[in-house]
C-alpha positions in Angstrom: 286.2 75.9 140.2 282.9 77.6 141.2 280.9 75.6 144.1 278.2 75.4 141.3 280.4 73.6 138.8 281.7 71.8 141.6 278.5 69.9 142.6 277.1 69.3 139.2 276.3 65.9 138.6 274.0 63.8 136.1 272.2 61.8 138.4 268.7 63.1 138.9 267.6 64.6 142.1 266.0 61.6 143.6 269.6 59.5 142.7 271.4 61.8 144.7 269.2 62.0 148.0 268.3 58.5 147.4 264.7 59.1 148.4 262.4 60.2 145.2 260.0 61.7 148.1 261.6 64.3 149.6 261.2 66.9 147.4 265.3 67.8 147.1 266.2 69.4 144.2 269.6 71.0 144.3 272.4 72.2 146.1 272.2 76.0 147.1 274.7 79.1 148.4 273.1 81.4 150.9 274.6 84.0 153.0 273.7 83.7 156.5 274.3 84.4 159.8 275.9 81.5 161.6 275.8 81.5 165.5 278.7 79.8 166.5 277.3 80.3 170.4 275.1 82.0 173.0 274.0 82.7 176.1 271.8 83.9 178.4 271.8 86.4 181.3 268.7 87.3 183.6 270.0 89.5 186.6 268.1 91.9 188.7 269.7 95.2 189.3 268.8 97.4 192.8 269.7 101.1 193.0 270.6 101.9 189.4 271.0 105.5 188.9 268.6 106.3 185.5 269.9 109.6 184.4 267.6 111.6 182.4 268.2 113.3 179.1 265.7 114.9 176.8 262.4 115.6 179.2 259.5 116.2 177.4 258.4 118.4 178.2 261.3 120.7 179.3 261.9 122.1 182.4 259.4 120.5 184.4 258.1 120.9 188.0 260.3 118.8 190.8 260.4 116.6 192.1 258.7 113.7 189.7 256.9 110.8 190.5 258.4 107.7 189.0 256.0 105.5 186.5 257.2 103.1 184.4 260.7 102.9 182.3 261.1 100.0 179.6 263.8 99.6 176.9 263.1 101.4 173.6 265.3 99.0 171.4 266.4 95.1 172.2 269.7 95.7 169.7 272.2 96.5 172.6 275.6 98.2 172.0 278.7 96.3 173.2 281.9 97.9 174.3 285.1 97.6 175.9 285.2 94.4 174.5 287.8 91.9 175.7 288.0 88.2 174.5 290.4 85.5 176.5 290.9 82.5 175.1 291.2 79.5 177.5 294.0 77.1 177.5 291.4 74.5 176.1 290.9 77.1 173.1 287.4 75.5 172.9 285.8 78.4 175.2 286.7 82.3 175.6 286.4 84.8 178.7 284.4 87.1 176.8 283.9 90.6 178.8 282.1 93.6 177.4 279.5 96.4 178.7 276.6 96.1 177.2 274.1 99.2 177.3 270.8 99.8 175.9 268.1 103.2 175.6 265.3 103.1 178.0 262.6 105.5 178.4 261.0 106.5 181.7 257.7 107.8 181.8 256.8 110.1 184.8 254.4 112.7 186.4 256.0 116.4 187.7 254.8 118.1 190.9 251.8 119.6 189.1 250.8 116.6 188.0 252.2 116.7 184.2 253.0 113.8 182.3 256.0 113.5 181.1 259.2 111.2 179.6 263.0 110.9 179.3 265.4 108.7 177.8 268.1 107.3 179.7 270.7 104.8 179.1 271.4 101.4 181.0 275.1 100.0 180.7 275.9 96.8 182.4 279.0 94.7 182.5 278.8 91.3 181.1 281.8 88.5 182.0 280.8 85.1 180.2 282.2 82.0 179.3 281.4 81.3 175.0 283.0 79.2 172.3 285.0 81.3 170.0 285.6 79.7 166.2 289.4 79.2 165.7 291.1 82.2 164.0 290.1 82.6 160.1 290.2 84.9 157.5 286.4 86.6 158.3 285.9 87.8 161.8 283.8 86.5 164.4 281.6 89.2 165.7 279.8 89.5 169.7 276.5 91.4 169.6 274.0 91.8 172.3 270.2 91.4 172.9 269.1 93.2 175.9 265.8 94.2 177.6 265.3 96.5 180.5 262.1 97.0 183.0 262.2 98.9 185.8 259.1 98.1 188.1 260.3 100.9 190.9 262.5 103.7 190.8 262.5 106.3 193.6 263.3 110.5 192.4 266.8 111.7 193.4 267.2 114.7 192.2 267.2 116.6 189.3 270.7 116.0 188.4 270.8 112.3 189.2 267.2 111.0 188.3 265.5 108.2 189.5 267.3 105.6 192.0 265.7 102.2 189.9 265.4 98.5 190.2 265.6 97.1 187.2 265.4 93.0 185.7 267.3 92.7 182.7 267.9 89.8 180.4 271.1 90.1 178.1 271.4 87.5 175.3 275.5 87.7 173.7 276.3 85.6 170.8 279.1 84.9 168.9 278.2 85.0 165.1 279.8 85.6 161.5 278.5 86.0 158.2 278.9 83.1 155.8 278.4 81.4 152.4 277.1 78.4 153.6 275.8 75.5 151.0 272.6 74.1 152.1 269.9 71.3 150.5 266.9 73.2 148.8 263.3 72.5 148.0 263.1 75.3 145.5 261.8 78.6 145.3 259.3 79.4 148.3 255.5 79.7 147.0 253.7 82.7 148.0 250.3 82.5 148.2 248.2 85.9 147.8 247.4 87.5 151.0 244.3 87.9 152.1 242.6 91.7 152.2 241.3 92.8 155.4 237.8 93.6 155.1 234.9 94.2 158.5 232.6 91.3 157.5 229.9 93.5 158.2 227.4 91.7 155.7 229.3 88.0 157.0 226.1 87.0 159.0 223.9 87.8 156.2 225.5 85.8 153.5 225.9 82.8 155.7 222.1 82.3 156.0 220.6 79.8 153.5 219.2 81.4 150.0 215.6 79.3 151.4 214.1 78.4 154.8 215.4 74.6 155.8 212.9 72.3 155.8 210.2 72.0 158.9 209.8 69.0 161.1 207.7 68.4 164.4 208.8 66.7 167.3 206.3 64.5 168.4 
């Protein structure tokens, strides 16, 4: 038996939510991601060795002057993933490396602006509840942003020397069929074109003068 023929029934919508006010209609399957848990990580990170790859330009002057470096991308890449259950098997030791790209903006010796891309990889060793085993997997992704505020040049081999302040997210999530109350389709209403208004003070004059009074 389908989920639709499952929850058919011949009460009207306001006999089955009991309230004819709400608006309920039916009984709906959407796929969605469901986050069983997360957490949150803000760390600040002293001496972190930025190696560059891919200068633009190429080959320039040593030794640089450090600007600013800033993640590229907040969807982080986890690996060496281990998960411990505890004896509770409510929560997991969940440990990973979780590594981002970041770019680093800087200035040569002759005063030439230039970037590089490096990568940040740190290790992450949390406590999160894990679903029990099922069919589907469970999967832990990351969300991760990098600043670096100071970095000091090295060399051209090892980079920039860099504090950084990071905030990881991890989550625990799967992708499920999950049957939810709905309100119906979603009305869109038309979107309003951009337009410079240049005639906007114009048109919101009166078409004839208002009348005069005297103040006495």
């Amino acid at each position: 038996m389908s989920f639709y023929s499952n929850f058919q029934s011949d009460k009207c919508p306001c006999a089955i939510t009991g309230n004819p006010l709400n608006g309920l209609t039916e009984k709906v399957c959407i796929q969605a991601e469901k986050i069983f848990d997360a957490g949150i990580r803000q760390t600040q990170v002293e001496n972190y060795a930025l190696t560059l790859t891919d200068l633009t330009p190429e080959n320039p002057t040593y030794p640089l002057t450090f600007v600013s470096a800033r993640s590229t991308s907040s969807v982080a890449t986890v690996t060496n993933l281990n998960i411990e259950r505890q004896h509770d098997k409510q929560c997991a030791r969940v440990q990973a490396t979780v590594s981002v790209p970041v770019e680093v903006l800087y200035t040569d010796a002759n005063g030439v602006d230039g970037s590089a891309t490096a990568t940040v990889s740190l290790p992450v060793d949390v406590l999160l509840y894990v679903p029990a085993p099922s069919i589907m997997p469970f999967t832990v992704s990351a969300v991760m942003s990098v600043v670096a505020p100071d970095a000091t040049f090295v060399s051209a081999t090892e980079g920039f020397s860099a504090s950084l302040c990071v905030t990881i997210i991890l989550r625990v999530s799967m992708t499920v069929e999950m049957l939810v109350p709905s309100y119906g389709y979603c009305a869109i209403p038309p979107a309003q074109e951009y337009s410079q208004e240049v005639c906007a003070g114009f048109f919101e004059l009166p078409l004839y003068p208002q009348g005069r009074t005297c103040k006495k």
